[in-house]
ROVO-452622 format. One record per atom (N, C-alpha, C, O): x, y, z; atom name; residue number from 1. Coordinates in steps of 0.02 Angstrom, whole numbers, plus 50000, padded with zeros to 5 digits. Atoms other than C-alpha are relative to their C-alpha. Example, Ala and Ser with C-alpha at 12.3 -4.5 7.8 and 13.67 -1.06 7.14 Angstrom:
<voti><xx>50045</xx><yy>49941</yy><zz>50000</zz><a>N</a><k>1</k></voti>
<voti><xx>50615</xx><yy>49775</yy><zz>50390</zz><a>CA</a><k>1</k></voti>
<voti><xx>50045</xx><yy>50060</yy><zz>50000</zz><a>C</a><k>1</k></voti>
<voti><xx>50097</xx><yy>50059</yy><zz>50033</zz><a>O</a><k>1</k></voti>
<voti><xx>49958</xx><yy>49941</yy><zz>49997</zz><a>N</a><k>2</k></voti>
<voti><xx>50684</xx><yy>49947</yy><zz>50357</zz><a>CA</a><k>2</k></voti>
<voti><xx>49961</xx><yy>50055</yy><zz>50037</zz><a>C</a><k>2</k></voti>
<voti><xx>49986</xx><yy>50110</yy><zz>50045</zz><a>O</a><k>2</k></voti>
end
This chain:
<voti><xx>49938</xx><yy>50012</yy><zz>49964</zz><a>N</a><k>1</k></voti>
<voti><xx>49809</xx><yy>50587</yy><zz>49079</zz><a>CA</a><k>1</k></voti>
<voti><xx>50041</xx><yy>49948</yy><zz>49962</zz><a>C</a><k>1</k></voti>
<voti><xx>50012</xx><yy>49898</yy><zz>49939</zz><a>O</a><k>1</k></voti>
<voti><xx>49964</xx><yy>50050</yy><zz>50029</zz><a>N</a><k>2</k></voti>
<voti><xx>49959</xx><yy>50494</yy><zz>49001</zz><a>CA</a><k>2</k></voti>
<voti><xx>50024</xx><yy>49961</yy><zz>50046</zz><a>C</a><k>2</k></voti>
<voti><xx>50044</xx><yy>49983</yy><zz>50100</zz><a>O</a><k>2</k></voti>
<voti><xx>49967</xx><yy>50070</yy><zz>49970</zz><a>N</a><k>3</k></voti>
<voti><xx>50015</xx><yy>50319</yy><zz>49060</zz><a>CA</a><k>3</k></voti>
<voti><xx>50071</xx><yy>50001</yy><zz>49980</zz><a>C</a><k>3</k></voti>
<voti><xx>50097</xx><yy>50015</yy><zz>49926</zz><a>O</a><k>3</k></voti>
<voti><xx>49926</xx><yy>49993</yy><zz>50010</zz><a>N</a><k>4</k></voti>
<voti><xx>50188</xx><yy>50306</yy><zz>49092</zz><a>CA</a><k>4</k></voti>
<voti><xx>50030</xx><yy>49910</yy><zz>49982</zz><a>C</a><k>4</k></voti>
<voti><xx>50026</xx><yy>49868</yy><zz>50028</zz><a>O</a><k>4</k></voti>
<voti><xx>49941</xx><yy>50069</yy><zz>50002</zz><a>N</a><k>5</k></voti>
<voti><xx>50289</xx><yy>50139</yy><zz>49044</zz><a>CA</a><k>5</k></voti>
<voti><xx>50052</xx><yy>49998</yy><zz>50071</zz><a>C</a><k>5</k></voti>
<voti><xx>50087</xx><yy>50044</yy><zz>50092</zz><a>O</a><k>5</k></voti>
<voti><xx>49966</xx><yy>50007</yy><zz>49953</zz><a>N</a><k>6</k></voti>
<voti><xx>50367</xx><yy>50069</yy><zz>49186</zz><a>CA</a><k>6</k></voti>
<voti><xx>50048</xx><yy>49926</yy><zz>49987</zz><a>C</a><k>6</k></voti>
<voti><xx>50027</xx><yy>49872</yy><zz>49968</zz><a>O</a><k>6</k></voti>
<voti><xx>49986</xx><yy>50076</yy><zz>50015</zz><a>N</a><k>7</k></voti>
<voti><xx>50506</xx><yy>49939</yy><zz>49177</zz><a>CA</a><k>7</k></voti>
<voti><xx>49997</xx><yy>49950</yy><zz>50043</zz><a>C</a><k>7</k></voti>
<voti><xx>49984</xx><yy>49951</yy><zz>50103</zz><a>O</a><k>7</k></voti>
<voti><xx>50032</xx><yy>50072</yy><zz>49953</zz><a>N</a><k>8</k></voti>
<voti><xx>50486</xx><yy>49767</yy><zz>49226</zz><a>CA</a><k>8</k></voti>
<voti><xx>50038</xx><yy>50002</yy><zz>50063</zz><a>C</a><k>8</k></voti>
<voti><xx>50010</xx><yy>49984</yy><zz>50115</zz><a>O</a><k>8</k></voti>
<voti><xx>49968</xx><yy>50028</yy><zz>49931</zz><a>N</a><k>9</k></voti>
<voti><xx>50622</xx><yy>49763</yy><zz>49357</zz><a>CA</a><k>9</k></voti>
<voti><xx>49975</xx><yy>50064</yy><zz>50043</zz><a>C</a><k>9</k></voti>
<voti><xx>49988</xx><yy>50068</yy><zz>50103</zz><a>O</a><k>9</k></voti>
<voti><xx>50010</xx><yy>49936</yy><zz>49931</zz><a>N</a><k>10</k></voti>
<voti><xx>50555</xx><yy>49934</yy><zz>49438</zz><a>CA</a><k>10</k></voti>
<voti><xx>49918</xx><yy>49960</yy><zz>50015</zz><a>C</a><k>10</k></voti>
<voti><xx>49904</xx><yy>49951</yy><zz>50074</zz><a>O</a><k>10</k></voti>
<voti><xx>50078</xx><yy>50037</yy><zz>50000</zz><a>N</a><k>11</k></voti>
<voti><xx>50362</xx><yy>49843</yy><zz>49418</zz><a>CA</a><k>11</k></voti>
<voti><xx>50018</xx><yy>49952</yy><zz>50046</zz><a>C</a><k>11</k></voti>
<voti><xx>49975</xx><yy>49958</yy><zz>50090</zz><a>O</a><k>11</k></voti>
<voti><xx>49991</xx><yy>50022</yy><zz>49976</zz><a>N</a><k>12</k></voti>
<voti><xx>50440</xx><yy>49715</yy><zz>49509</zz><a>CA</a><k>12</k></voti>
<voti><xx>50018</xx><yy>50024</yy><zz>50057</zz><a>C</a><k>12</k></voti>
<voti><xx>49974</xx><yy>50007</yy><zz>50097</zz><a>O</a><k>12</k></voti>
<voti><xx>49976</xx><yy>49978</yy><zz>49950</zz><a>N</a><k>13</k></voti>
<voti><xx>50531</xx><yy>49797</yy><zz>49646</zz><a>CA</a><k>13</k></voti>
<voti><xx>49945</xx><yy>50035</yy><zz>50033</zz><a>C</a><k>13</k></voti>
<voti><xx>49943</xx><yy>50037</yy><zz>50094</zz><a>O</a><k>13</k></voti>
<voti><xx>50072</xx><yy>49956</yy><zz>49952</zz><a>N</a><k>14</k></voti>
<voti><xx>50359</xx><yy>49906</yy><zz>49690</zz><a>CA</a><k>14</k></voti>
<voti><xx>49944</xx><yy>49957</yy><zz>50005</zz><a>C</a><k>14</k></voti>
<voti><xx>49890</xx><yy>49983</yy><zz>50016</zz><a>O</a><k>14</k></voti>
<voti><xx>50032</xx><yy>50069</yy><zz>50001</zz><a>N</a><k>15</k></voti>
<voti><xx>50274</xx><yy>49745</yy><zz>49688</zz><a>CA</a><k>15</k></voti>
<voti><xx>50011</xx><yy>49958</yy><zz>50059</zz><a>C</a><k>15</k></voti>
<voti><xx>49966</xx><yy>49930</yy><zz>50090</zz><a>O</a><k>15</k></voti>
<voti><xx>49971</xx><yy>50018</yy><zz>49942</zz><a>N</a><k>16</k></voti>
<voti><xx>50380</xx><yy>49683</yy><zz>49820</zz><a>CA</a><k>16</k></voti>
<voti><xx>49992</xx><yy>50042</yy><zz>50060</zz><a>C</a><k>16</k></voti>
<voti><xx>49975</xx><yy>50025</yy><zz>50117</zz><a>O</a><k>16</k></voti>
<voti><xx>49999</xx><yy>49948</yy><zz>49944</zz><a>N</a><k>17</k></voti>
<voti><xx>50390</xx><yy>49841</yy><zz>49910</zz><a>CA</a><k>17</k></voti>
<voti><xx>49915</xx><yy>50001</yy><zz>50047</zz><a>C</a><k>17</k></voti>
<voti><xx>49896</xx><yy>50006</yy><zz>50105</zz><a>O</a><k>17</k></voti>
<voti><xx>50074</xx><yy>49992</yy><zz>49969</zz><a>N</a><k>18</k></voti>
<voti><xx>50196</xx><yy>49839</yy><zz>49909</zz><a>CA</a><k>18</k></voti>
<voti><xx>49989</xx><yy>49969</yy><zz>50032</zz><a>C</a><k>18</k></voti>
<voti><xx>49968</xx><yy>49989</yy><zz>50087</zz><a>O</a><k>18</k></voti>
<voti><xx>50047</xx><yy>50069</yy><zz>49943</zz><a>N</a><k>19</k></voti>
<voti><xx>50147</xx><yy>49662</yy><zz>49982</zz><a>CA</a><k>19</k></voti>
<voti><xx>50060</xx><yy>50018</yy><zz>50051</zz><a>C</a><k>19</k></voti>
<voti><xx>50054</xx><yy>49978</yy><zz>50098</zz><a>O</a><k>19</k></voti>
<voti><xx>49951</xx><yy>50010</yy><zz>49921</zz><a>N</a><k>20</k></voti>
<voti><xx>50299</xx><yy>49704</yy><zz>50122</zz><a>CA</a><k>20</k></voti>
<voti><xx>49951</xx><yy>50045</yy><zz>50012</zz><a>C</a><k>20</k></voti>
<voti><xx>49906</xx><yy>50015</yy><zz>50041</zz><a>O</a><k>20</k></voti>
<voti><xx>50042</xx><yy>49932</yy><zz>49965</zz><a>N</a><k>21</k></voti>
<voti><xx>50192</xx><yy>49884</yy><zz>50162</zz><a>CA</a><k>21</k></voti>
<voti><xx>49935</xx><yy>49960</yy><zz>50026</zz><a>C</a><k>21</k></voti>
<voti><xx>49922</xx><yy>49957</yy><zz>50087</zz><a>O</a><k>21</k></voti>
<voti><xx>50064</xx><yy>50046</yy><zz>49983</zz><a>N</a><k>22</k></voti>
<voti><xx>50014</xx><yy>49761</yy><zz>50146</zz><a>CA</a><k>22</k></voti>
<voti><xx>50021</xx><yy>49955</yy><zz>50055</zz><a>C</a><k>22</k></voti>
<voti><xx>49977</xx><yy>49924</yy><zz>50086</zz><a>O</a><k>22</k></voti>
<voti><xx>50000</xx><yy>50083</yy><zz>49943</zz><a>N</a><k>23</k></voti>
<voti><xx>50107</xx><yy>49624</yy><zz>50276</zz><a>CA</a><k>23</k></voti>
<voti><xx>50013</xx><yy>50066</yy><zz>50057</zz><a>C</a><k>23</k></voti>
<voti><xx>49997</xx><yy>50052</yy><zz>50115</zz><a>O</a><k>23</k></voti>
<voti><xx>49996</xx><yy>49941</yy><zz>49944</zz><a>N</a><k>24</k></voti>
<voti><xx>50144</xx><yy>49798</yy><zz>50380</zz><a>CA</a><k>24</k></voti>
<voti><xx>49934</xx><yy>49995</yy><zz>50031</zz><a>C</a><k>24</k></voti>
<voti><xx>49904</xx><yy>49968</yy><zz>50078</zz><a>O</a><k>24</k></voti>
<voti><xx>50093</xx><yy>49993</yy><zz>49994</zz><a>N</a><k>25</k></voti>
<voti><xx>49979</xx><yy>49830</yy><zz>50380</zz><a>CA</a><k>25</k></voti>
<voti><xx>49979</xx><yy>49967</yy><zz>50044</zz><a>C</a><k>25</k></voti>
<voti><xx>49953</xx><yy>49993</yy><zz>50093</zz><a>O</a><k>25</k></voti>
<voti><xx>50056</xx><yy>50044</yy><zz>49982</zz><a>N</a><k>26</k></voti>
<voti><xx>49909</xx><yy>49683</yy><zz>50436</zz><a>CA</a><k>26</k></voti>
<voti><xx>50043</xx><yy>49970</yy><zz>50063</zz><a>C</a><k>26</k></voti>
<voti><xx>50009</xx><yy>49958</yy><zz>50113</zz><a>O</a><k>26</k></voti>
<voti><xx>49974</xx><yy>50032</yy><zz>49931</zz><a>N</a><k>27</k></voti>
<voti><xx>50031</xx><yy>49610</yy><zz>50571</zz><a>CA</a><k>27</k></voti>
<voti><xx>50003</xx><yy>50071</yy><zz>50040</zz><a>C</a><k>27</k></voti>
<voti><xx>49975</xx><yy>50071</yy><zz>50095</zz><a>O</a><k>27</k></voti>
<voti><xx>49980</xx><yy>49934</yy><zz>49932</zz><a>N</a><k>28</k></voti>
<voti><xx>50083</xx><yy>49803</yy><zz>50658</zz><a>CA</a><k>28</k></voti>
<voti><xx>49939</xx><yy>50043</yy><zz>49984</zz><a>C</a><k>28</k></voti>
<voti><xx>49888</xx><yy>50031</yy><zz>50017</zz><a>O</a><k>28</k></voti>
<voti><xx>50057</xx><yy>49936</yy><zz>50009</zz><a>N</a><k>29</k></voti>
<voti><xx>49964</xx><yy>49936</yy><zz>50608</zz><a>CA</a><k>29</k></voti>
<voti><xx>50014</xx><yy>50033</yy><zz>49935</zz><a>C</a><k>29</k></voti>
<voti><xx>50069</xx><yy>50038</yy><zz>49908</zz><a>O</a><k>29</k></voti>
<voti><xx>49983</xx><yy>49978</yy><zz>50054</zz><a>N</a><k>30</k></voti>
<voti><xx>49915</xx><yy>50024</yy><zz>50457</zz><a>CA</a><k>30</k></voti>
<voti><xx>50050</xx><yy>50081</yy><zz>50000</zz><a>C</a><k>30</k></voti>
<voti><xx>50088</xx><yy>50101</yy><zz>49957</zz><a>O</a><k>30</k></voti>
<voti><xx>49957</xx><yy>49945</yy><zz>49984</zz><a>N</a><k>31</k></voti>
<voti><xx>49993</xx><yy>50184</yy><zz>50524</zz><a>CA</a><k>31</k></voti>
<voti><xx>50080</xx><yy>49986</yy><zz>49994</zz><a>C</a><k>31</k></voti>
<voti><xx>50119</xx><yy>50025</yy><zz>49966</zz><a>O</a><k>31</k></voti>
<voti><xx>49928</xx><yy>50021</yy><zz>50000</zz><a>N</a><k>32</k></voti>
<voti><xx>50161</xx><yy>50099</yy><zz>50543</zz><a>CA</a><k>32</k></voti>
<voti><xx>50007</xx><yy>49981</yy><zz>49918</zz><a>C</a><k>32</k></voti>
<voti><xx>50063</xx><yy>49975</yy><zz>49893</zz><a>O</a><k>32</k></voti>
<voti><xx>49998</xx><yy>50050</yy><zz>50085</zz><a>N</a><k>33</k></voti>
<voti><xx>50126</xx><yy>50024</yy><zz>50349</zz><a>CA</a><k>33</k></voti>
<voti><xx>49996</xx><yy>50079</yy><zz>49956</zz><a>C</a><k>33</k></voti>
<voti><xx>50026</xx><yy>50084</yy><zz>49903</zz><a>O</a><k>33</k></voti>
<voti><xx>49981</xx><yy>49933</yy><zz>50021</zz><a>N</a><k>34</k></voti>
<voti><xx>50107</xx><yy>50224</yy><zz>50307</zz><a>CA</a><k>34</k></voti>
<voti><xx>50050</xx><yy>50023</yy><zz>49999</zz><a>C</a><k>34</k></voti>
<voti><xx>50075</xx><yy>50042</yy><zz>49946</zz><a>O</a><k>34</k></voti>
<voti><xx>49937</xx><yy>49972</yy><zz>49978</zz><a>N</a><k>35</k></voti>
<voti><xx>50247</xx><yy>50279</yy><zz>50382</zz><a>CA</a><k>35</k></voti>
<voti><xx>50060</xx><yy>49969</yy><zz>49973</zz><a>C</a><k>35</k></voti>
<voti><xx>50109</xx><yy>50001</yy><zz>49954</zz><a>O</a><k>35</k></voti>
<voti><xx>49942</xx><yy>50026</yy><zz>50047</zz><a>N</a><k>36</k></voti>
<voti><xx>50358</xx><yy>50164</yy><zz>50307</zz><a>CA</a><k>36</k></voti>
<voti><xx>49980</xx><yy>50022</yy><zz>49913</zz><a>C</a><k>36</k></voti>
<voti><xx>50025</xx><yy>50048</yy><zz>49879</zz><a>O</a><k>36</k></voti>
<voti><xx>50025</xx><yy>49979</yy><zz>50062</zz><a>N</a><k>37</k></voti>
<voti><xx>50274</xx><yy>50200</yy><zz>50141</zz><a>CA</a><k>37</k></voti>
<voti><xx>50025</xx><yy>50075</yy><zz>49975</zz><a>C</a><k>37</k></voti>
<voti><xx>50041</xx><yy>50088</yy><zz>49917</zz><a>O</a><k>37</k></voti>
<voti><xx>49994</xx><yy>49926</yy><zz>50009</zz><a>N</a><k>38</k></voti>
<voti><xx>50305</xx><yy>50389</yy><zz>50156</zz><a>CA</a><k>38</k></voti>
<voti><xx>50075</xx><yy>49997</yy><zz>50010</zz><a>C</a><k>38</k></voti>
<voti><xx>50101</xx><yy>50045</yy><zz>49982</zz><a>O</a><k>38</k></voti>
<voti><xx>49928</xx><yy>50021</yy><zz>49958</zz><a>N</a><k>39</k></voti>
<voti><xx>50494</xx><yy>50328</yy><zz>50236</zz><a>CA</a><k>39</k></voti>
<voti><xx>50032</xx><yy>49989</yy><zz>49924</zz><a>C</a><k>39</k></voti>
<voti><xx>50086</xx><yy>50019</yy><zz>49918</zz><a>O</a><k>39</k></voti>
<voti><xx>49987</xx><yy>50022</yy><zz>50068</zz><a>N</a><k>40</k></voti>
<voti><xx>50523</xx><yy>50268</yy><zz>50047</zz><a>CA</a><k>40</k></voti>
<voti><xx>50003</xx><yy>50044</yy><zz>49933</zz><a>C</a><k>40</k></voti>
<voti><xx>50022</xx><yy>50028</yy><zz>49876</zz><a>O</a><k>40</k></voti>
<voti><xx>49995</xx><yy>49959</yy><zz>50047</zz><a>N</a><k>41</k></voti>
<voti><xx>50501</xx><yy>50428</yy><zz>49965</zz><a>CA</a><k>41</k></voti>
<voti><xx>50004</xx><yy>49994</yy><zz>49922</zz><a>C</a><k>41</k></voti>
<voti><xx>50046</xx><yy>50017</yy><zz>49884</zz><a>O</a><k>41</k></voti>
<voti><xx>50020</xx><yy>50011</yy><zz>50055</zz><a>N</a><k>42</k></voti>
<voti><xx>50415</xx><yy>50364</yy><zz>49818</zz><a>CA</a><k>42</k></voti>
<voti><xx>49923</xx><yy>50011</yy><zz>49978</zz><a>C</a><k>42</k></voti>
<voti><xx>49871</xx><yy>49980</yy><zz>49988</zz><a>O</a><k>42</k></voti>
<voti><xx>50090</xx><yy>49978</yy><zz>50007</zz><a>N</a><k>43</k></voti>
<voti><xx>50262</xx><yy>50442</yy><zz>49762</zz><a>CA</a><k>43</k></voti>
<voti><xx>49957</xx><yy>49975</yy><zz>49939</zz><a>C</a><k>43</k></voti>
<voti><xx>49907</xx><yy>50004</yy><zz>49918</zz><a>O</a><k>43</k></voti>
<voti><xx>50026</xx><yy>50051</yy><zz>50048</zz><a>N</a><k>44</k></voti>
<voti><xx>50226</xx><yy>50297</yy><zz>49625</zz><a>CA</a><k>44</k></voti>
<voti><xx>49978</xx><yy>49958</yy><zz>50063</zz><a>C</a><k>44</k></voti>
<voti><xx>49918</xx><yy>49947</yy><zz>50071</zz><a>O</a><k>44</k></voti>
<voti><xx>50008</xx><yy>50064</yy><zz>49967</zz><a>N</a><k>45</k></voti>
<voti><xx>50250</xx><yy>50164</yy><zz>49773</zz><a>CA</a><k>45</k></voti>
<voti><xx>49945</xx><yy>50037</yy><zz>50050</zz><a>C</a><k>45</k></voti>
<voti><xx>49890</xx><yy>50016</yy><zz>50033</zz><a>O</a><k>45</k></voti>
<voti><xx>50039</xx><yy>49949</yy><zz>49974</zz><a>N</a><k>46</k></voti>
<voti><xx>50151</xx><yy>50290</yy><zz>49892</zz><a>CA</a><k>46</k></voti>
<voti><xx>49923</xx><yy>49991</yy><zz>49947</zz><a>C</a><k>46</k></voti>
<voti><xx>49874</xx><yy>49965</yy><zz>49974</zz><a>O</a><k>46</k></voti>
<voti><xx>50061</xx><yy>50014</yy><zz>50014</zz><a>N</a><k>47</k></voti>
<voti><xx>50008</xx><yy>50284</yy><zz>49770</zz><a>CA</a><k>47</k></voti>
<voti><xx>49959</xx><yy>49951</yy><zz>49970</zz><a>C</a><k>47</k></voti>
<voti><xx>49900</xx><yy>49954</yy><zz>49951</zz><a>O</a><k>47</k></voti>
<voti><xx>50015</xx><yy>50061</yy><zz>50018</zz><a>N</a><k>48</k></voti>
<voti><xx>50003</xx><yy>50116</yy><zz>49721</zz><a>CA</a><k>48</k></voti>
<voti><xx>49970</xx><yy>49987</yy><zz>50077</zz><a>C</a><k>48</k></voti>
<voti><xx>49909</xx><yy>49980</yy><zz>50084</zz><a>O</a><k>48</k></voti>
<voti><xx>49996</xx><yy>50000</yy><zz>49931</zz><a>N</a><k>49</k></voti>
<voti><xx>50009</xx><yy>50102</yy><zz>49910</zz><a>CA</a><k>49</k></voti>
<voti><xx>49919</xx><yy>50000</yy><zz>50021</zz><a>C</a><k>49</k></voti>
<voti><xx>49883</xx><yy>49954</yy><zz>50044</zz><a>O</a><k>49</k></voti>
<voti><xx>50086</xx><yy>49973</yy><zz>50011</zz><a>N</a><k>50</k></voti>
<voti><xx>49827</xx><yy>50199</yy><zz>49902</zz><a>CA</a><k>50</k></voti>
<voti><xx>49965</xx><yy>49960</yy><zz>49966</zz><a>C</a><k>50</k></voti>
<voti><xx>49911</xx><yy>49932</yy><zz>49974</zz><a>O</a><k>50</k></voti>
<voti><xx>50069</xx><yy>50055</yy><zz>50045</zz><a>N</a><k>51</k></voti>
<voti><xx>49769</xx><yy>50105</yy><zz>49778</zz><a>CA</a><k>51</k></voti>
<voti><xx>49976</xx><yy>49921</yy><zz>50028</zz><a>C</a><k>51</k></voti>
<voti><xx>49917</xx><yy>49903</yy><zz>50023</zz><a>O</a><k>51</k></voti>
<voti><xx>50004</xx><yy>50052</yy><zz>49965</zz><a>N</a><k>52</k></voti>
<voti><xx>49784</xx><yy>49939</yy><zz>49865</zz><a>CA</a><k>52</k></voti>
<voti><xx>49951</xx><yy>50020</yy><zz>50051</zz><a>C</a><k>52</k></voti>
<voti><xx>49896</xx><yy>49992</yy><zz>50049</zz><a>O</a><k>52</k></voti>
<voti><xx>50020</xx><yy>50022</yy><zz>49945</zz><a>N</a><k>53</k></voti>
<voti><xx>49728</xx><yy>49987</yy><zz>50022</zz><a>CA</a><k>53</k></voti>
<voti><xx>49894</xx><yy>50015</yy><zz>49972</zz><a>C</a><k>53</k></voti>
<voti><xx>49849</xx><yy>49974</yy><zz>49978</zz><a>O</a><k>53</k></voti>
<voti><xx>50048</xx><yy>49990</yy><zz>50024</zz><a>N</a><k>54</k></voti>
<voti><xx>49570</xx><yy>50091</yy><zz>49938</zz><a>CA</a><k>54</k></voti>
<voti><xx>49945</xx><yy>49931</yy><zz>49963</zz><a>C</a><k>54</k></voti>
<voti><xx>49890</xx><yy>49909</yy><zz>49981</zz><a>O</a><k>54</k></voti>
<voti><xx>50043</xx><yy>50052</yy><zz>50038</zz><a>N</a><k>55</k></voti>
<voti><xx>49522</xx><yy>49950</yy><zz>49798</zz><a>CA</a><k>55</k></voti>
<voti><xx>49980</xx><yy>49925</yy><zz>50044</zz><a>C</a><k>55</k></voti>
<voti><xx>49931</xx><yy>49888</yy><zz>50049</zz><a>O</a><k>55</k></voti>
<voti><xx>50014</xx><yy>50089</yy><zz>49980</zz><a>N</a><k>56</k></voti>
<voti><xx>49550</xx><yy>49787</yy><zz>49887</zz><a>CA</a><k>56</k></voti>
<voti><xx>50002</xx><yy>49989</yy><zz>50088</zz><a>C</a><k>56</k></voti>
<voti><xx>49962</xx><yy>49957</yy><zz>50122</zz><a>O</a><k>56</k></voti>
<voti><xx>49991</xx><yy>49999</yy><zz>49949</zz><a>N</a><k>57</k></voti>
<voti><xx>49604</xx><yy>49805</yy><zz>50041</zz><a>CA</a><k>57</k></voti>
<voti><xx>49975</xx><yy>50024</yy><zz>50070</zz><a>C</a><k>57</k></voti>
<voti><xx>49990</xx><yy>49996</yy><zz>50122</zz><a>O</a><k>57</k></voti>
<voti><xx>50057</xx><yy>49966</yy><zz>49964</zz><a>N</a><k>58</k></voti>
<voti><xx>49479</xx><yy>49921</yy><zz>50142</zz><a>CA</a><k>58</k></voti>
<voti><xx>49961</xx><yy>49940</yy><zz>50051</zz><a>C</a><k>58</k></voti>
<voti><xx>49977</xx><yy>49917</yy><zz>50106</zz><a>O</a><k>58</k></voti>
<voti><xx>50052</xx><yy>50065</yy><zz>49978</zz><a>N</a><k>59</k></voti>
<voti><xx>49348</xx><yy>49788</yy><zz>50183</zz><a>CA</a><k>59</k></voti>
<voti><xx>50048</xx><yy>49921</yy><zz>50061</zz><a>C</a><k>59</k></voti>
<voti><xx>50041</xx><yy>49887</yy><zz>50111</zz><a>O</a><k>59</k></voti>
<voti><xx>49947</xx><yy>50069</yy><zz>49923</zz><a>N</a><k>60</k></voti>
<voti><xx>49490</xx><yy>49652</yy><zz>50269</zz><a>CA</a><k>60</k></voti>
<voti><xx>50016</xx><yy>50042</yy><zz>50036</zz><a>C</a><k>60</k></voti>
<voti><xx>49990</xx><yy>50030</yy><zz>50090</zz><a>O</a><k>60</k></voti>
<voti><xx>49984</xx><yy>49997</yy><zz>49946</zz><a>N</a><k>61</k></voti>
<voti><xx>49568</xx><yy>49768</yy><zz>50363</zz><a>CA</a><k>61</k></voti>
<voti><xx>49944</xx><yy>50032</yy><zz>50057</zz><a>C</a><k>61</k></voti>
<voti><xx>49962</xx><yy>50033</yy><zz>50116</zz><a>O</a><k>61</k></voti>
<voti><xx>50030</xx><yy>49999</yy><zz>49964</zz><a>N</a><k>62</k></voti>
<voti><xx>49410</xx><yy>49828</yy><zz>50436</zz><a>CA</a><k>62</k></voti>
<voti><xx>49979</xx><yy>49899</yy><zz>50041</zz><a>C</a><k>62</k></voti>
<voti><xx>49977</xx><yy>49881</yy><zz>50100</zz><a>O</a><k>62</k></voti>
<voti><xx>50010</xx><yy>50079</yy><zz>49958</zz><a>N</a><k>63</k></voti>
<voti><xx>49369</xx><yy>49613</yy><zz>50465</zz><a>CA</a><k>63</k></voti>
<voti><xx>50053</xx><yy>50002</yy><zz>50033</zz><a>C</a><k>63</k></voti>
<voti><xx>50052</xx><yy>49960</yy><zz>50079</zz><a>O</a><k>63</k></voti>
<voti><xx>49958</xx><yy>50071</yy><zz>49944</zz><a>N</a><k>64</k></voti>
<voti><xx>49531</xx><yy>49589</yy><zz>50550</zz><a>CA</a><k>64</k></voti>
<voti><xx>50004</xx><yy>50076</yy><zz>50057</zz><a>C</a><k>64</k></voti>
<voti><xx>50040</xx><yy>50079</yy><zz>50107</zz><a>O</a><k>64</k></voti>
<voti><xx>49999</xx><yy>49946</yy><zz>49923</zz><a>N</a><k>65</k></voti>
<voti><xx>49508</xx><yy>49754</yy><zz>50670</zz><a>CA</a><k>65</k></voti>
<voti><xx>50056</xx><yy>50058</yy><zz>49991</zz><a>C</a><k>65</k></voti>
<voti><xx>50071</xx><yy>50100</yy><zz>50033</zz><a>O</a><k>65</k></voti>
<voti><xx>49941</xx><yy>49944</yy><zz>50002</zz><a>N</a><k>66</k></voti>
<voti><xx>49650</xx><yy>49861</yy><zz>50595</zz><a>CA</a><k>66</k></voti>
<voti><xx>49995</xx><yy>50061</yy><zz>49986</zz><a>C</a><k>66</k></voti>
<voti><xx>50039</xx><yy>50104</yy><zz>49987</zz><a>O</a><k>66</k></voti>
<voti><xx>50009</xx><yy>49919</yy><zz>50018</zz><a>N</a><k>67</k></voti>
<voti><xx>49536</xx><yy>50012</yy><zz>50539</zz><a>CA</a><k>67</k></voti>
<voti><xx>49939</xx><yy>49974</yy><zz>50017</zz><a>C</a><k>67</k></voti>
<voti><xx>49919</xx><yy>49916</yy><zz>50016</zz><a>O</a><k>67</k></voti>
<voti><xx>50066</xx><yy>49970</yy><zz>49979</zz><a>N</a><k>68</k></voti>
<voti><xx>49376</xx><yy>50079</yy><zz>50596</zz><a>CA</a><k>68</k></voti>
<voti><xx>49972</xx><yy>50004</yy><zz>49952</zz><a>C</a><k>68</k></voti>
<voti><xx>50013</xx><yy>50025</yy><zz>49911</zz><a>O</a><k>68</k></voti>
<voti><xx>50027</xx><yy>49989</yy><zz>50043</zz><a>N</a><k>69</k></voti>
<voti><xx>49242</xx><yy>50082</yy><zz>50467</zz><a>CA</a><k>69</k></voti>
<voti><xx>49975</xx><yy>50083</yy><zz>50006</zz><a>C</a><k>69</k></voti>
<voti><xx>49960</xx><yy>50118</yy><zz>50055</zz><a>O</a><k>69</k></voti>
<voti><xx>50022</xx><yy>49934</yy><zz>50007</zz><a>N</a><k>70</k></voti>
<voti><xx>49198</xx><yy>50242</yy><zz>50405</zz><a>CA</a><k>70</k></voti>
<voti><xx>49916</xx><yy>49989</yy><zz>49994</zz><a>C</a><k>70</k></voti>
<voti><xx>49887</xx><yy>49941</yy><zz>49969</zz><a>O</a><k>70</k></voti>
<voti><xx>50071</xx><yy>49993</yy><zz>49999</zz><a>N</a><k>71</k></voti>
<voti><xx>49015</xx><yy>50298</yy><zz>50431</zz><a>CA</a><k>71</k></voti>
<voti><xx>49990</xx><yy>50034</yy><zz>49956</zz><a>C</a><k>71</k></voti>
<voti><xx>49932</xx><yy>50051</yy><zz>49942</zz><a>O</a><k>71</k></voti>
end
């Protein structure tokens, strides 16, 4: 798969976009932090989106009660 170059001010702006979707998340619900995500019709910010919640993010929002652990 080829890596795309992204420029700094769009790296920045989906950077921003992300930790607002992650503060979604965590104060309203991750459903509402989807929905805006999908609301944005960006399927870079959309899978950065994934990648956050997948790599790092999984494990807190089960500690703070915002998702159900998967069995």
């Amino acid at each position: 798969m080829t890596q795309v170059s992204i420029p700094e001010d769009k790296q920045k702006d989906i950077q921003e976009k992300l930790q607002h979707l992650v503060d979604v998340a965590f104060q309203s619900s991750l459903t509402v932090a989807i929905d805006e995500a999908r609301a944005m019709n960006d399927p870079y910010l959309l899978d950065a989106f994934h990648d956050t919640l997948v790599d790092k993010l999984y494990k807190e929002l089960i500690t703070r009660h915002k998702l159900d652990e998967l069995k």
